[in-house]
C-alpha positions in Angstrom: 0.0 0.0 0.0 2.4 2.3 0.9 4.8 1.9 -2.1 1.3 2.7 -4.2 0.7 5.6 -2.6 4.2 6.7 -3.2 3.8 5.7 -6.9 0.5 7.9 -6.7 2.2 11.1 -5.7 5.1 10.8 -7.8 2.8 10.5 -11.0 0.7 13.3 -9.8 3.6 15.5 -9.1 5.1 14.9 -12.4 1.5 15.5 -14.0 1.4 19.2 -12.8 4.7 19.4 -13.8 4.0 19.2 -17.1 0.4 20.8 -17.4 1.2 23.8 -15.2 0.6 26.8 -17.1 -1.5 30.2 -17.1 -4.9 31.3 -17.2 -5.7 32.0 -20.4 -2.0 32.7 -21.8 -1.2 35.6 -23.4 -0.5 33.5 -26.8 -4.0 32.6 -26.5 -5.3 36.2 -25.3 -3.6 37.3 -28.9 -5.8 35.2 -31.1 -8.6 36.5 -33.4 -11.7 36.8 -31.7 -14.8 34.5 -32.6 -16.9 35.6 -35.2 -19.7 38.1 -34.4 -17.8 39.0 -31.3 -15.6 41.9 -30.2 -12.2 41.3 -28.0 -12.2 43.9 -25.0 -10.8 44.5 -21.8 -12.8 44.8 -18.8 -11.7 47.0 -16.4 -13.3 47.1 -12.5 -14.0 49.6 -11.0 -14.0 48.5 -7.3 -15.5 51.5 -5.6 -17.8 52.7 -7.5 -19.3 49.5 -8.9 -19.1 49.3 -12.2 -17.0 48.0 -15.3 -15.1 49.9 -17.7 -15.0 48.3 -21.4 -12.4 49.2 -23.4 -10.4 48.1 -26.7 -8.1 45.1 -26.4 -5.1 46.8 -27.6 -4.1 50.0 -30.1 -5.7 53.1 -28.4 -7.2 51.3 -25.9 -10.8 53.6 -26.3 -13.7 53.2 -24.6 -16.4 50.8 -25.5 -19.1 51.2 -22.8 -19.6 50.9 -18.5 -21.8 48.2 -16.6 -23.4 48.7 -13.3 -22.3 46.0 -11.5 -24.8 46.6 -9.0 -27.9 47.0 -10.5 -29.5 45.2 -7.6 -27.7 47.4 -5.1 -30.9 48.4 -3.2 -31.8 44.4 -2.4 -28.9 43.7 -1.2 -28.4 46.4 1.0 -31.5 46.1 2.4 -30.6 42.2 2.9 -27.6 43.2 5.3 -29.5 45.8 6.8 -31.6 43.4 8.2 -29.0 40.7 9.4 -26.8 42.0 12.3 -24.0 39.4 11.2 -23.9 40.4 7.5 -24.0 44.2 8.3 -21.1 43.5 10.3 -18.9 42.2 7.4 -20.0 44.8 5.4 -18.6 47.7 7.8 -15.8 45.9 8.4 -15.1 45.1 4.5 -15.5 48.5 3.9 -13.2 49.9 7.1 -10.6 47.4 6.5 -9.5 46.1 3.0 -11.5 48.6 1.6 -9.7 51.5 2.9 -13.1 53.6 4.3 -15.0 52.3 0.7 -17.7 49.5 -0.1 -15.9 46.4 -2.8 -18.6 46.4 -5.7 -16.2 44.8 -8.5 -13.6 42.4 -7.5 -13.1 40.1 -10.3 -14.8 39.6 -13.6 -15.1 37.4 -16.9 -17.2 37.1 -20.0 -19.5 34.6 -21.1 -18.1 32.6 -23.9 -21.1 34.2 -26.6 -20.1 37.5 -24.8 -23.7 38.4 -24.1 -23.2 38.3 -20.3 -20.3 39.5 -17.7 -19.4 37.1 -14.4 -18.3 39.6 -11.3 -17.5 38.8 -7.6 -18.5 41.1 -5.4 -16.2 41.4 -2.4 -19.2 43.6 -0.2 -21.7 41.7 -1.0 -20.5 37.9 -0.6 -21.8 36.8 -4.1 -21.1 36.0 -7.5 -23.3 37.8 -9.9 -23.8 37.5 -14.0 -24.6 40.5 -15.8 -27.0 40.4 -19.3 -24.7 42.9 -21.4 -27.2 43.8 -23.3 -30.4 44.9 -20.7 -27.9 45.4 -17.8 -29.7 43.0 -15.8 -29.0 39.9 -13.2 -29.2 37.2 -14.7 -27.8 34.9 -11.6 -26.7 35.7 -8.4 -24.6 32.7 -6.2 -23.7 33.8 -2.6 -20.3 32.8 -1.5 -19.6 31.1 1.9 -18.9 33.6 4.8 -19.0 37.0 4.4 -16.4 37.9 1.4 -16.0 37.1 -2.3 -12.9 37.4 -4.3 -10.9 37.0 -6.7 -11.7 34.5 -9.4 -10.2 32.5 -12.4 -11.7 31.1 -15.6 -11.7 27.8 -17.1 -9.4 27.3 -20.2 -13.0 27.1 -22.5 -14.4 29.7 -20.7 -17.4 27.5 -19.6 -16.6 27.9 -15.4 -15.4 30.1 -13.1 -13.6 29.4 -9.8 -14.3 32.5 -6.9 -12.2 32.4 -3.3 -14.7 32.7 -0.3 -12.0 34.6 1.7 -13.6 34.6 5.1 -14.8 30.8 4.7 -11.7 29.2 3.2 -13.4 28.1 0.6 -13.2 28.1 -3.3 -16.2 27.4 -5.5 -16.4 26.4 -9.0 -19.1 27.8 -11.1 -21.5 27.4 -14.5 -20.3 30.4 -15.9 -23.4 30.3 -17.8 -25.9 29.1 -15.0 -24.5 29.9 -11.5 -24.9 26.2 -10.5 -21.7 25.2 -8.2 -20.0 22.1 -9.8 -18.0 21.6 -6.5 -15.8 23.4 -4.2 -12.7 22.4 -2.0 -10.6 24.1 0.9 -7.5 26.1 1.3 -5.5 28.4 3.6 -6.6 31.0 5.2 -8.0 33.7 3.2 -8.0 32.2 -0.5 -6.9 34.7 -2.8 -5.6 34.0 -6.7 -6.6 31.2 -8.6 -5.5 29.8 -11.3 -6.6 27.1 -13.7 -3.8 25.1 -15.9 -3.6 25.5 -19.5 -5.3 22.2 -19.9 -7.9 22.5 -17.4 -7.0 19.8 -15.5 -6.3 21.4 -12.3 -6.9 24.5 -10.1 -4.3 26.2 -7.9 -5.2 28.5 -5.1 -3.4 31.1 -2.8 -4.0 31.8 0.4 -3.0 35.1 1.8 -3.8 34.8 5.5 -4.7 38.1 7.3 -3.4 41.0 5.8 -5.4 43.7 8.0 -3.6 43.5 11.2 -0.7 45.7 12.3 1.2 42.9 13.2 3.3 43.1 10.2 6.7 42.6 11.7 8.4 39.6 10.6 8.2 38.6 14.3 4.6 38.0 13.8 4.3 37.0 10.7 3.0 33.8 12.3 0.2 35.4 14.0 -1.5 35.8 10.1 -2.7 32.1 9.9 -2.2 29.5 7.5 -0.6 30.5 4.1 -0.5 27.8 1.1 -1.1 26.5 -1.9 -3.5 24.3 -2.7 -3.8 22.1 -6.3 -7.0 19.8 -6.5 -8.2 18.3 -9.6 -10.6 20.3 -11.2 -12.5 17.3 -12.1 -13.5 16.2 -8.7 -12.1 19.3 -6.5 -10.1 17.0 -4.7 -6.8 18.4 -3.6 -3.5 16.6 -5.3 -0.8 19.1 -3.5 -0.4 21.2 -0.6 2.4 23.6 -1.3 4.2 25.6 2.0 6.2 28.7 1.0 7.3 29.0 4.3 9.6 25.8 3.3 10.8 26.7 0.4 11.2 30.2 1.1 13.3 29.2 4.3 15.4 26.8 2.4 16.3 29.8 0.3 17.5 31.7 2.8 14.4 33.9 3.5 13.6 32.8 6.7 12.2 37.1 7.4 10.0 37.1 4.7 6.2 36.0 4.3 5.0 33.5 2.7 1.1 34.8 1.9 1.6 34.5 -2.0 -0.3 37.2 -4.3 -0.1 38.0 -7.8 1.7 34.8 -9.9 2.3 33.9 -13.2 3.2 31.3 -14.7 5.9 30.8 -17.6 4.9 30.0 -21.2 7.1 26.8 -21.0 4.8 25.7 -18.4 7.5 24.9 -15.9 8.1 27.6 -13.8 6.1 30.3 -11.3 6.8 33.3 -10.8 5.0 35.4 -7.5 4.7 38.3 -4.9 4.6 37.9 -1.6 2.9 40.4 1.3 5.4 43.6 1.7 8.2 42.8 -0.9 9.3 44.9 -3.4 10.2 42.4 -6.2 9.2 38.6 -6.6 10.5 34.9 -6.8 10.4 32.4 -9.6 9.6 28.5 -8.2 10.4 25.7 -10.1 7.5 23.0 -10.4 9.3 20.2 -11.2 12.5 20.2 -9.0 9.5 22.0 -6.1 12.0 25.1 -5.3 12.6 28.3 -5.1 14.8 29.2 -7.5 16.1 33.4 -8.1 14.9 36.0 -6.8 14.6 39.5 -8.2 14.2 42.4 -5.9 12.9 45.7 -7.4 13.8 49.5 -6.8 11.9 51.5 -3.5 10.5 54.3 -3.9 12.0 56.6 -1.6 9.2 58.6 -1.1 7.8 55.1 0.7 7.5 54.8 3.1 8.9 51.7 5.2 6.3 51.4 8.2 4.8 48.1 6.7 1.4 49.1 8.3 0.4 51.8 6.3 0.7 49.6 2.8 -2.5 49.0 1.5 -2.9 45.0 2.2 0.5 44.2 3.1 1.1 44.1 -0.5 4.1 46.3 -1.4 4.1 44.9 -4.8 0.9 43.6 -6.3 0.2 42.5 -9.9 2.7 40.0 -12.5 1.6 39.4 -16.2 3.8 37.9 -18.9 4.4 38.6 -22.5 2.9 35.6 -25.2 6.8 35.0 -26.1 7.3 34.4 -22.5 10.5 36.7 -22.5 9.1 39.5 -19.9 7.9 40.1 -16.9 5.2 43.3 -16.0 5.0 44.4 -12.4 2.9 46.8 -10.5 5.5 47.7 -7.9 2.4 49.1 -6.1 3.2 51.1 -2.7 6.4 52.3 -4.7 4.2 53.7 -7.7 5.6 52.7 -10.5 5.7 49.9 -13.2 8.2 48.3 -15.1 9.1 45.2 -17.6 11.6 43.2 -16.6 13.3 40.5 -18.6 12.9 37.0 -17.6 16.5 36.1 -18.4 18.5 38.4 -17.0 16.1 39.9 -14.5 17.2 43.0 -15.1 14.3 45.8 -14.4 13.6 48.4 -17.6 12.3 52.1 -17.1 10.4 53.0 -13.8 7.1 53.6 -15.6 5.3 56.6 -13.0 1.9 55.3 -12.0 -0.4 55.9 -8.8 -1.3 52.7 -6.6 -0.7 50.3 -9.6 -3.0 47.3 -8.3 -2.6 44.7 -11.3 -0.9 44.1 -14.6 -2.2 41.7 -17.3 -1.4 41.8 -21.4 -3.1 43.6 -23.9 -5.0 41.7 -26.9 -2.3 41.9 -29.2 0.6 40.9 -26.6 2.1 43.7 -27.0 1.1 46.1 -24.0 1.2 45.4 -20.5 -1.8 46.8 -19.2 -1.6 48.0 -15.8 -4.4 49.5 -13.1 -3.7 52.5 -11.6 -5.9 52.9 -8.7 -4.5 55.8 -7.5 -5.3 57.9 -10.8 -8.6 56.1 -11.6 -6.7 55.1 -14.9 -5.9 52.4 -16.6 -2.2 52.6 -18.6 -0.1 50.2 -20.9 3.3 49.8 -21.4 5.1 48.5 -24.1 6.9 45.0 -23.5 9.4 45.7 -25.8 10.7 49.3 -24.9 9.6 49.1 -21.4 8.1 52.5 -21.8 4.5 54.0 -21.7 2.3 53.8 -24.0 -0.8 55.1 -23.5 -3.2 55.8 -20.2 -7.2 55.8 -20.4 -9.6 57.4 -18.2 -12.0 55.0 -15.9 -14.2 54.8 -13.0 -13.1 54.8 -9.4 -10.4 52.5 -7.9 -9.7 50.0 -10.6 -8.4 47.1 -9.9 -8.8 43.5 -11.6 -8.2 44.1 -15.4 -9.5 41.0 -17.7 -9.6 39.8 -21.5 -13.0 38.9 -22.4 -15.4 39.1 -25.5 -18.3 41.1 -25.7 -21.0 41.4 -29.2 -20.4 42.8 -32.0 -21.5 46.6 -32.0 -21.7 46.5 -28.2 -21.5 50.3 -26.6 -23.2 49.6 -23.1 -26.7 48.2 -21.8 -29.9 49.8 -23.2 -30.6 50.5 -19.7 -27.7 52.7 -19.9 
């Protein structure tokens, strides 16, 4: 038995080995879009709860804005009326929401692009959007109090959202709501990611990141931090990966091990990810299961270094990847800036200025790095080649999750408005 089990593992571990890979690559976000549909980008707008639509690459214009909360009056009369819930919501919004409510966390089209999926971090749900009428078409509350980010299926047809406050992940119909399953994680799921082949699902928990007990001292007073693979057949979990091991047999023994932002490599053997309050990030090897460089970015030195005032514990948050897999974006976040490094070398390019950069993805083409300046209430790209700015567009307020998605044809906004 036990020399099966060992068998088991082995084969499982070389399996995610070789499928590993990113959500929806950036040689796949480049290709043609299907006819009768439009390639956009949708751009959340976390504080003022709605979504910004705007060309996939070029000049990056303005298509049209969702509400994302057409149903805002329900469900604040919903927490109004449970002690519990109204709870959460004031502390959401006094906490992670920096003295705002979370209205658009995450989103992703429907594969016809007639609808928009969004998790709503204030209001604990999952909610689809018709693009055309502007209206609900399903709503799924989350577990707990809390909904996340989220991650979409290689064929578009399911959605994975982090419960945060439940430990939970559930896997969606993107075109139903109906939950196909759901498994558990650390404390305080964050990313997820599916593999290239859709195989599997990988998680990361963050632990707490609203506490002032950010000294490395402490660092074990913010819970359970790890990765979690499960199969995303049967949502059973296949590895449990601790940073805190890897990163220690590194030599890192002072920093966290709450992973954000990750990417992975185009080769589909390597990952590279932030962690809470550092000002660069680490590539991990899948195969060999290590650590192996480390790249630490420039500070700001208008920063400042008390590790409570940055937003999250997240000094640096937001990784993308060119479709040739040669660069690296990052949104070096509390140090305001954004810059293209290459993935040989690791050497850094220009310090691209930007305000509270919160994520970095890649434009339609591959060519841009498109980064969210919540600061500035902006969106701006970056050329992957050059390193230097591009272009930044006007949006709503506090954007955050920037994603690739279709909508129809001649689409300018709901005929609601």
């Amino acid at each position: 038995m036990a020399a099966s089990r060992t068998r088991h593992l082995c084969s499982v571990t070389a399996a995610l080995a070789l499928t590993v890979a990113g959500p929806a690559t950036a040689a796949a976000a480049a290709s043609a879009a299907p006819d009768g549909l439009r390639e956009v980008l949708f751009v959340g707008n976390n504080w003022d709860g709605t979504a910004d639509v705007i060309e996939s690459s070029g000049h990056f214009a303005k298509v049209g804005r969702i509400d994302v909360v057409p149903d805002k009056d329900a469900r604040m009369a919903e927490i109004n009326a449970d002690p519990i819930k109204w709870i959460y919501f004031q502390a959401i919004r006094n906490s992670v929401g920096e003295g705002h409510d979370q209205f658009a966390d995450d989103m992703y089209s429907t594969p016809d692009g007639r609808s928009v999926v969004v998790s709503r971090p204030s209001f604990a749900d999952v909610v689809s959007i018709d693009l055309a009428s502007g209206k609900v078409n399903w709503r799924f509350p989350v577990s707990g109090y809390r909904a996340d980010h989220m991650a979409v299926s290689p064929d578009g047809t399911r959605v994975a959202v982090s419960a945060s406050t439940a430990n939970t992940v559930h896997v969606l119909d993107i075109g139903t709501g109906r939950q196909l399953g759901s498994f558990a994680t650390g404390d305080k799921p964050h990313e997820n990611i599916f593999t290239k082949d859709g195989k599997y699902i990988w998680n990361m928990s963050i632990g707490d990141v609203n506490t002032a007990l950010d000294d490395p001292v402490w660092d074990w007073t913010k819970g359970d931090r790890h990765l979690t693979v499960v199969d995303a057949t049967t949502y059973k979990q296949v590895k449990v990966i601790d940073m805190r091991q890897r990163l220690d047999a590194f030599g890192l023994r002072n920093f966290s091990d709450a992973v954000r932002p990750a990417v992975f490599a185009a080769d589909e053997s390597k990952l590279y990810f932030q962690v809470s309050f550092f000002n660069g990030f680490l590539e991990y090897d899948v195969a060999t299961d290590k650590i192996t460089r480390m790249k630490t970015l420039p500070k700001n030195p208008a920063t400042s270094e008390d590790r409570t005032t940055w937003v999250n514990d997240s000094r640096h948050h937001g990784i993308s990847m060119n479709p040739e897999g040669t660069k690296l974006c990052v949104a070096g976040t509390m140090d305001d800036y954004a810059t293209v490094v290459d993935r040989a070398s690791l050497q850094e390019g220009p310090l691209v200025t930007t305000s509270k950069p919160y994520w970095a993805t890649v434009s339609g083409d591959g060519r841009d790095c498109i980064v969210s300046e919540s600061g500035a209430d902006q969106v701006t790209a970056i050329d992957f080649a050059t390193g230097r700015k591009v272009t930044s567009v006007p949006v709503g307020d506090h954007p955050q999750r920037v994603r690739l998605g279709h909508v129809q044809a001649g689409w300018t906004g709901p005929s609601g408005g």
